[in-house]
Biopython code that builds the backbone (N, CA, C, O; Angstrom):
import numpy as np
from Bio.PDB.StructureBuilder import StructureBuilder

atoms = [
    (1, "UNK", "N", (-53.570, 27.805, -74.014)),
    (1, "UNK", "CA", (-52.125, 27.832, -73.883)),
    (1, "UNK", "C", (-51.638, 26.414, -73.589)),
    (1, "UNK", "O", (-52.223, 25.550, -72.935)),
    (2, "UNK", "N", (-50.623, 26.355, -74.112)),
    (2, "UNK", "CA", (-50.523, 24.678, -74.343)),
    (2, "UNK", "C", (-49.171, 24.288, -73.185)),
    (2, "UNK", "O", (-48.796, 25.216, -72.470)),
    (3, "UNK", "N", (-48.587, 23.131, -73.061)),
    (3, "UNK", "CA", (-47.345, 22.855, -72.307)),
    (3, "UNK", "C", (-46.373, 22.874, -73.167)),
    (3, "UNK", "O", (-46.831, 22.164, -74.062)),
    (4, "UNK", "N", (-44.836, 23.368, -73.666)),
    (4, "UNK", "CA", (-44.361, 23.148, -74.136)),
    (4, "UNK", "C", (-42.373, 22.367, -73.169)),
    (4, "UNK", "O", (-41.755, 22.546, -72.120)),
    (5, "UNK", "N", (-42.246, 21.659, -74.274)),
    (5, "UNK", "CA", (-41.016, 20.781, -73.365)),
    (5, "UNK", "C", (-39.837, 22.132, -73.592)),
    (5, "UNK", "O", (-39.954, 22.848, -74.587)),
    (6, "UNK", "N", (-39.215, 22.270, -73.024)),
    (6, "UNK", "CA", (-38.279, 23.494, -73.261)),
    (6, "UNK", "C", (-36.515, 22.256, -73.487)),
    (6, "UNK", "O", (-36.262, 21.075, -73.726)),
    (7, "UNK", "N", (-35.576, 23.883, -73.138)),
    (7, "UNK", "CA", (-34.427, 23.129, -73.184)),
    (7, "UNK", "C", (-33.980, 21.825, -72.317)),
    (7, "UNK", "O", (-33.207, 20.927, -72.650)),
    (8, "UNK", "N", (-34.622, 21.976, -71.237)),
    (8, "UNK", "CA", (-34.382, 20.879, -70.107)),
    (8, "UNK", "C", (-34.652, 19.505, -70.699)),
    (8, "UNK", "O", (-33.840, 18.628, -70.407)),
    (9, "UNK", "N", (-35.613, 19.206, -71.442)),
    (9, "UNK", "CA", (-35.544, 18.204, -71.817)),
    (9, "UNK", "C", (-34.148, 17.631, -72.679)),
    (9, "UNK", "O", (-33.441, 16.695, -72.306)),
    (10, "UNK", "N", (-33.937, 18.525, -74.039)),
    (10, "UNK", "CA", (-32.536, 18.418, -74.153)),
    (10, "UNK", "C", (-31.124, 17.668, -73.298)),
    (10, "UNK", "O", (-30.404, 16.691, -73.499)),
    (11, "UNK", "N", (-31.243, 18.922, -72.095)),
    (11, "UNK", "CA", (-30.499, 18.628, -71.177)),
    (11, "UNK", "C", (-30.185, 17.279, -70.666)),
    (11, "UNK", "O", (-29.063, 16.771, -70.656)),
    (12, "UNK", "N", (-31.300, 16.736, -70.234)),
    (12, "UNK", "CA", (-31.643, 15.636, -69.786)),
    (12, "UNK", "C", (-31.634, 14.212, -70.361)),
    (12, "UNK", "O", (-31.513, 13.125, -69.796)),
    (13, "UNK", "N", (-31.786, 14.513, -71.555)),
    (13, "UNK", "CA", (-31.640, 13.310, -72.805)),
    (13, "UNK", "C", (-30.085, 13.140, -73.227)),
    (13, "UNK", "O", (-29.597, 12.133, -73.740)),
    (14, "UNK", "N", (-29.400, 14.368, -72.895)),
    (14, "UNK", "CA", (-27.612, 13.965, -73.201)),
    (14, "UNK", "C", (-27.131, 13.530, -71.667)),
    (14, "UNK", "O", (-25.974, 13.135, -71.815)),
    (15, "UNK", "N", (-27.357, 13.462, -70.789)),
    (15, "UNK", "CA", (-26.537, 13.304, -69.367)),
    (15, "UNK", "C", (-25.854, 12.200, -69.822)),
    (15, "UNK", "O", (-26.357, 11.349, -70.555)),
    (16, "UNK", "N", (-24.634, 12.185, -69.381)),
    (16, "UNK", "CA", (-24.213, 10.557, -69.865)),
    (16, "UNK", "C", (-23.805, 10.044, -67.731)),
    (16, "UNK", "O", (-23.385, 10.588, -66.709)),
    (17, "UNK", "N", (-24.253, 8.850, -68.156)),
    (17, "UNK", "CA", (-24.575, 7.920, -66.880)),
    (17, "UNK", "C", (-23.242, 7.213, -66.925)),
    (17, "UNK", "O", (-22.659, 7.371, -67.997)),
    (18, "UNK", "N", (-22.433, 6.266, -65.781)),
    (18, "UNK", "CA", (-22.849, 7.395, -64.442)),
    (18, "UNK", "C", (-22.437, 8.453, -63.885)),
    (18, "UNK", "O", (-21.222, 8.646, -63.833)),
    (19, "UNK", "N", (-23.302, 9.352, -63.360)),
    (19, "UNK", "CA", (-23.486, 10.133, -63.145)),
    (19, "UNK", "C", (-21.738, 10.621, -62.440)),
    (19, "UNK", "O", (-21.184, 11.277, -63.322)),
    (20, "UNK", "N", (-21.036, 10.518, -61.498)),
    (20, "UNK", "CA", (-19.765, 9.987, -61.142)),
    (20, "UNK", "C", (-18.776, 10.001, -61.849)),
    (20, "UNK", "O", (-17.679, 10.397, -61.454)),
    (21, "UNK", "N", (-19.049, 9.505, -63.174)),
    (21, "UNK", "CA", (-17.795, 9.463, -63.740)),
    (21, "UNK", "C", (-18.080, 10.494, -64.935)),
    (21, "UNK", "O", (-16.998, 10.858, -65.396)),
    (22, "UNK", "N", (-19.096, 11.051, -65.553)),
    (22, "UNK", "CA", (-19.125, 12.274, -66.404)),
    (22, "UNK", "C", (-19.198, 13.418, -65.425)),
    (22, "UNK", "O", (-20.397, 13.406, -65.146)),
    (23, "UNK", "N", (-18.691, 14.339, -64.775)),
    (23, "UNK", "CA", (-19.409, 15.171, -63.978)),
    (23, "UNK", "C", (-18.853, 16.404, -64.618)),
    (23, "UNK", "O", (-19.466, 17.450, -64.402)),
    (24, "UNK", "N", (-17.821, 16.440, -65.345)),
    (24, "UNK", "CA", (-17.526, 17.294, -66.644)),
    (24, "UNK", "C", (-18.540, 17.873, -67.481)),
    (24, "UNK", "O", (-19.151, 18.940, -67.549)),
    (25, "UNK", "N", (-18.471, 16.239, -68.393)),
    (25, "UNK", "CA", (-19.734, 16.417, -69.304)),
    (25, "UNK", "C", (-21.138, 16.978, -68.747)),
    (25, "UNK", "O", (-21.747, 17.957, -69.179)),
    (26, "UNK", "N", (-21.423, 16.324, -67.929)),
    (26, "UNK", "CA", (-22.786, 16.719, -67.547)),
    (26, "UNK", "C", (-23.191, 18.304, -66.722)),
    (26, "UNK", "O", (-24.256, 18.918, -66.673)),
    (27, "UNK", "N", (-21.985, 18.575, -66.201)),
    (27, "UNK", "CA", (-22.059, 19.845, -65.996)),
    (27, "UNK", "C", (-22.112, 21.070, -67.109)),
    (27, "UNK", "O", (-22.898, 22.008, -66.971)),
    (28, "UNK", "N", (-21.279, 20.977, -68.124)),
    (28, "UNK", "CA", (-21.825, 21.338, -69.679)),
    (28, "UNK", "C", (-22.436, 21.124, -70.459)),
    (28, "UNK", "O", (-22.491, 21.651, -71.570)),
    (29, "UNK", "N", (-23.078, 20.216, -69.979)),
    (29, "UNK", "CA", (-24.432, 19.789, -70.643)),
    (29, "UNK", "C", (-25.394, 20.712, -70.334)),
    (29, "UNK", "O", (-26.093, 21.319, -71.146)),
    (30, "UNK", "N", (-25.423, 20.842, -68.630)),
    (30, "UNK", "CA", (-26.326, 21.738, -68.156)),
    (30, "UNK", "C", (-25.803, 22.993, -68.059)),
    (30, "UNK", "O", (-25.982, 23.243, -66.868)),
    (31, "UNK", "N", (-25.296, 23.902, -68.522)),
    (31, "UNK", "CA", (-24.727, 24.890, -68.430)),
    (31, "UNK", "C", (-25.359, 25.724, -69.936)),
    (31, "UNK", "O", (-25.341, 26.948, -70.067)),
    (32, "UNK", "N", (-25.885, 24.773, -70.958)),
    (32, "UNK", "CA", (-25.550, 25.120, -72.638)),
    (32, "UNK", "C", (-27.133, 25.674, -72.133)),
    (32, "UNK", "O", (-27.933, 25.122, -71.377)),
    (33, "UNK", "N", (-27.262, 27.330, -73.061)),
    (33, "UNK", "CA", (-28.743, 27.379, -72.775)),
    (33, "UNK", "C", (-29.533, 27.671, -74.136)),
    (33, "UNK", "O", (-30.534, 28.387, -74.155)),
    (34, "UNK", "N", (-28.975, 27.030, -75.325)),
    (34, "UNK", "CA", (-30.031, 26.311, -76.557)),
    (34, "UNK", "C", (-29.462, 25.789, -77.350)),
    (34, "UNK", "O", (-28.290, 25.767, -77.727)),
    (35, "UNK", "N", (-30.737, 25.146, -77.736)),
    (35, "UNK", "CA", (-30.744, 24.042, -79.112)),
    (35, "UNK", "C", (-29.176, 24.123, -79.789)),
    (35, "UNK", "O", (-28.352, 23.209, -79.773)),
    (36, "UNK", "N", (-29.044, 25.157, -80.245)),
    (36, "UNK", "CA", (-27.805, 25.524, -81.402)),
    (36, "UNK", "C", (-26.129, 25.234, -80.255)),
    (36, "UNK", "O", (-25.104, 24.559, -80.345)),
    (37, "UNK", "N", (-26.590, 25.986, -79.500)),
    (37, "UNK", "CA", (-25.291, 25.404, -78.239)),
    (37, "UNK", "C", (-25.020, 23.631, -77.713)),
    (37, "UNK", "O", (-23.971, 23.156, -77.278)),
    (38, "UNK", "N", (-26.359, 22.916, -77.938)),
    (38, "UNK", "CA", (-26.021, 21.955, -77.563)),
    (38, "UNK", "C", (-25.690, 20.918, -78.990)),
    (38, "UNK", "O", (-24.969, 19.921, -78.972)),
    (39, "UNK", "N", (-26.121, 21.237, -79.687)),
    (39, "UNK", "CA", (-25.892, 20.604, -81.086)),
    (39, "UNK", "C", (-24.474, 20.761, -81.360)),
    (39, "UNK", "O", (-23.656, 19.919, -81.732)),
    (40, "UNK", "N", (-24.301, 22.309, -81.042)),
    (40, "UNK", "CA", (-22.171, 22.411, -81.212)),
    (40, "UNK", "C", (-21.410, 21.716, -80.530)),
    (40, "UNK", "O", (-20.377, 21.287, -81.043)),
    (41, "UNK", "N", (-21.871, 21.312, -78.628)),
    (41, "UNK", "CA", (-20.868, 20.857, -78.396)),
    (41, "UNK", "C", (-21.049, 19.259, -78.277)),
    (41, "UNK", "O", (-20.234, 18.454, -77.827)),
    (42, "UNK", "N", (-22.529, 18.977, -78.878)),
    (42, "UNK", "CA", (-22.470, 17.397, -78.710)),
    (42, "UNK", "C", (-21.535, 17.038, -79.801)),
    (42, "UNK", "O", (-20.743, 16.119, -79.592)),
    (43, "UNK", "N", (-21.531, 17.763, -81.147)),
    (43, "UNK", "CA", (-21.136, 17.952, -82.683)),
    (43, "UNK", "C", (-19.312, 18.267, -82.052)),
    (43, "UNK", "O", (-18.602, 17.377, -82.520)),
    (44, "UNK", "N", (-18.764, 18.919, -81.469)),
    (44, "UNK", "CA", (-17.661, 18.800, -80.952)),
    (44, "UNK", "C", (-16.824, 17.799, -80.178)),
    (44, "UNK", "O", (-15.668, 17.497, -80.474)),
    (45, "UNK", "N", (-17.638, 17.230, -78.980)),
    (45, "UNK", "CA", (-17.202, 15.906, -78.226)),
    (45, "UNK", "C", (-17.755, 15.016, -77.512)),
    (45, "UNK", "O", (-17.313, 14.548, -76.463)),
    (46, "UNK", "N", (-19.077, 14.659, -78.237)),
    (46, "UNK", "CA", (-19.947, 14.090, -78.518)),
    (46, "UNK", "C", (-19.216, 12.535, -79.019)),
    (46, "UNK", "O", (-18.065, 12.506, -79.454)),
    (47, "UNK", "N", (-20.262, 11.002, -78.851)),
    (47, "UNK", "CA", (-20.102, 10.508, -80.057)),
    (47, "UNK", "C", (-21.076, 10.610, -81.044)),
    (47, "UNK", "O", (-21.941, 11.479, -81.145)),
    (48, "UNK", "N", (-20.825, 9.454, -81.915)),
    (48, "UNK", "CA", (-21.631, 9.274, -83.001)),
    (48, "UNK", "C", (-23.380, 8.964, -82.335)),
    (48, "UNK", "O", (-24.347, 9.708, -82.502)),
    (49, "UNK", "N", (-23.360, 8.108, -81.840)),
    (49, "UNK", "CA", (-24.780, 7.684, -81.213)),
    (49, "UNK", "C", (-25.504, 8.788, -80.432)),
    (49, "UNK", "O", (-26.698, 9.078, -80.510)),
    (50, "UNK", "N", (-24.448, 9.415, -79.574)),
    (50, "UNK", "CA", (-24.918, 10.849, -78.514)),
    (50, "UNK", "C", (-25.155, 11.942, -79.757)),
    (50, "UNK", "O", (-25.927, 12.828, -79.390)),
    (51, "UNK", "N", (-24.816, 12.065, -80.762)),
    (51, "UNK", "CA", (-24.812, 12.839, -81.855)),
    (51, "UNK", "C", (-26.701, 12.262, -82.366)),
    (51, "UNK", "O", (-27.635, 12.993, -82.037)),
    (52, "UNK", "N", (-26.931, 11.131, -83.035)),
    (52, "UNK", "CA", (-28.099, 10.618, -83.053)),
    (52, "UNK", "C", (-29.204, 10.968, -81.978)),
    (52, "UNK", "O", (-30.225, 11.559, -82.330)),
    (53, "UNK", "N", (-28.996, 10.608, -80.698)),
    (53, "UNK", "CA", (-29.595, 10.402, -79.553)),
    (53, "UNK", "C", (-29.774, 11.953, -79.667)),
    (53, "UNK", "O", (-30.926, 12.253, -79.354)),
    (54, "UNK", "N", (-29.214, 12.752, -79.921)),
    (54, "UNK", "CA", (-29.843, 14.496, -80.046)),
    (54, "UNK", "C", (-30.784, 14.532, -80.995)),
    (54, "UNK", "O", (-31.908, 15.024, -80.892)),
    (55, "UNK", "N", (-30.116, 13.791, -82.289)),
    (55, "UNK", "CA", (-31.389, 14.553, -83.482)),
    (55, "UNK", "C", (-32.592, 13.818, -83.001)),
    (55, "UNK", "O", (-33.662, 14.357, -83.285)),
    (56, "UNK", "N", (-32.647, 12.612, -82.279)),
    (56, "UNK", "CA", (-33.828, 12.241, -82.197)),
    (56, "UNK", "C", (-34.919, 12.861, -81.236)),
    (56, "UNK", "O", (-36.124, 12.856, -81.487)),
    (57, "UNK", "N", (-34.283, 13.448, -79.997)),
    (57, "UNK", "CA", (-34.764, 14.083, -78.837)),
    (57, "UNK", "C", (-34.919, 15.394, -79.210)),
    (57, "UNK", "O", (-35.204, 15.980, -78.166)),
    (58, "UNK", "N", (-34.883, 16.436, -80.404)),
    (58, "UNK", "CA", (-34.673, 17.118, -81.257)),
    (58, "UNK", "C", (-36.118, 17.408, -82.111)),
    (58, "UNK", "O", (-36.707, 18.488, -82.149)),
    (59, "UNK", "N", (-36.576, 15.991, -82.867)),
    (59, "UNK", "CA", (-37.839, 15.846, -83.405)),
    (59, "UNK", "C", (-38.900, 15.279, -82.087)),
    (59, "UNK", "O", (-39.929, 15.916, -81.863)),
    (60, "UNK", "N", (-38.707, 14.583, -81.618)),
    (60, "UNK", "CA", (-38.996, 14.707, -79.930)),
    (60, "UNK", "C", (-39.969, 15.996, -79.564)),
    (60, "UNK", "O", (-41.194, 16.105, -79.599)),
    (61, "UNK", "N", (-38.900, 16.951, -79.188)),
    (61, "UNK", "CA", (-39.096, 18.109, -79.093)),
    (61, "UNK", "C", (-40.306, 18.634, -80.257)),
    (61, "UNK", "O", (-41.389, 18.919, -79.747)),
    (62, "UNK", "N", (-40.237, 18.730, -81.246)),
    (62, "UNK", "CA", (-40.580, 19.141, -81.949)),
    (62, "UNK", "C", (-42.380, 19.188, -82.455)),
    (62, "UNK", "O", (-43.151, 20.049, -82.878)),
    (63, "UNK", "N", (-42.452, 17.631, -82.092)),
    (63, "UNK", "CA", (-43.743, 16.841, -81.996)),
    (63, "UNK", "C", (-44.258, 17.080, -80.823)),
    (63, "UNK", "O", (-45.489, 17.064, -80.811)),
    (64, "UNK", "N", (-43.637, 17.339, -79.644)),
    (64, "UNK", "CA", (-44.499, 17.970, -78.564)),
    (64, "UNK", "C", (-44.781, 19.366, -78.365)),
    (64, "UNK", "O", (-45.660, 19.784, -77.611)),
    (65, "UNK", "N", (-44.093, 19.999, -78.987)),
    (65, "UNK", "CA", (-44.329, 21.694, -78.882)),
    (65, "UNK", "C", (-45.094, 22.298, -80.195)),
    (65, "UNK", "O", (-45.273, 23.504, -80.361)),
    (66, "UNK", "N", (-45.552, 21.199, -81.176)),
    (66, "UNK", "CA", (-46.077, 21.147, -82.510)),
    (66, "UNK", "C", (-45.432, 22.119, -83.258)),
    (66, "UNK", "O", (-46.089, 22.921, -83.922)),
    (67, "UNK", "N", (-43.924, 22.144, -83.219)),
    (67, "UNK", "CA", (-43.457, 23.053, -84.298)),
    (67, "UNK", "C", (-42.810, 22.205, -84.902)),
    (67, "UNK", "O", (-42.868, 20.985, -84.753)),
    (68, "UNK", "N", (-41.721, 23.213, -86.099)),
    (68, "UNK", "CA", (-40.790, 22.272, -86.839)),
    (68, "UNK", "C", (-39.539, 23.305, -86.835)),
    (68, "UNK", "O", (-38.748, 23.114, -87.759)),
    (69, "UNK", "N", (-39.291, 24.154, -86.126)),
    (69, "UNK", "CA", (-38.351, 25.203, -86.236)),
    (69, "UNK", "C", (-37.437, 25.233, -85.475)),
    (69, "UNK", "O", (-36.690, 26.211, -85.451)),
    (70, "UNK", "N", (-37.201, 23.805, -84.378)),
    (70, "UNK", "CA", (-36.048, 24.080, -83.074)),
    (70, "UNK", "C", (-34.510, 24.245, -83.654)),
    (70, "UNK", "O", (-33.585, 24.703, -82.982)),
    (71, "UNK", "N", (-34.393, 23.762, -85.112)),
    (71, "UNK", "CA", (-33.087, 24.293, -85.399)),
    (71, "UNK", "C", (-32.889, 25.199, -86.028)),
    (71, "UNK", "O", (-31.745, 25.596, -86.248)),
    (72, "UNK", "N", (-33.953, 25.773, -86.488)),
    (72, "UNK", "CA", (-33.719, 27.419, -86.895)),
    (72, "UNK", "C", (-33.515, 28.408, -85.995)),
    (72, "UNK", "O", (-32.820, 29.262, -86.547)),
    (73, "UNK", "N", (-33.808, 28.760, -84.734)),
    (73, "UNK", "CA", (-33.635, 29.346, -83.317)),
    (73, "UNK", "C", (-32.712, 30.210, -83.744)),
    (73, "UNK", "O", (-32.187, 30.994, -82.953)),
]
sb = StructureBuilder()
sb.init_structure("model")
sb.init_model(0)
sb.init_chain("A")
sb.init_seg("    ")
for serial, (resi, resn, name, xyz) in enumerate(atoms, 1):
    if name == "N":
        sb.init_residue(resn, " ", resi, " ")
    sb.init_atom(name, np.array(xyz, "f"), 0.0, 1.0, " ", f" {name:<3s}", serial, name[0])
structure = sb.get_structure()
C-alpha cells in the first residue's frame, strides 16, 4: 500500500501569501473538497499564473500517486 498526496496538497499549493491579507481566499481554498472544485474556482478568480501554478501541482499530484486520472474524478 503505497502513500498517496491527497487534496491537501492542492490546498496548500494555492494559499496565496500573506497569509493576512488573503484570509478570504485562503479560507476557500480550504473549504473546496476536490480537484474539479478547485480548478472552478481558481478558473473563476484565480489569476493567470495561480491558474498555471494548479495545472502544474495537478501533474504533481499525479506523478506521486502514479495515476493520470485527477481530472477525470
Amino acid at each position: 500500500m503505497g502513500s498517496y498526496t491527497t487534496i491537501g496538497y492542492l490546498q496548500s499549493k494555492m494559499i496565496r501569501m500573506p497569509l493576512n491579507l488573503n484570509t478570504n481566499w485562503n479560507a476557500d481554498i480550504n473549504s473546496l473538497s476536490s480537484v474539479q472544485e478547485i480548478i472552478n474556482y481558481v478558473d473563476n478568480n484565480g489569476t493567470t499564473n495561480e491558474h498555471w501554478k494548479l495545472l502544474k501541482a495537478i501533474g504533481r499530484m499525479e506523478v506521486l500517486n502514479d495515476t493520470d486520472n485527477l481530472l477525470n474524478e
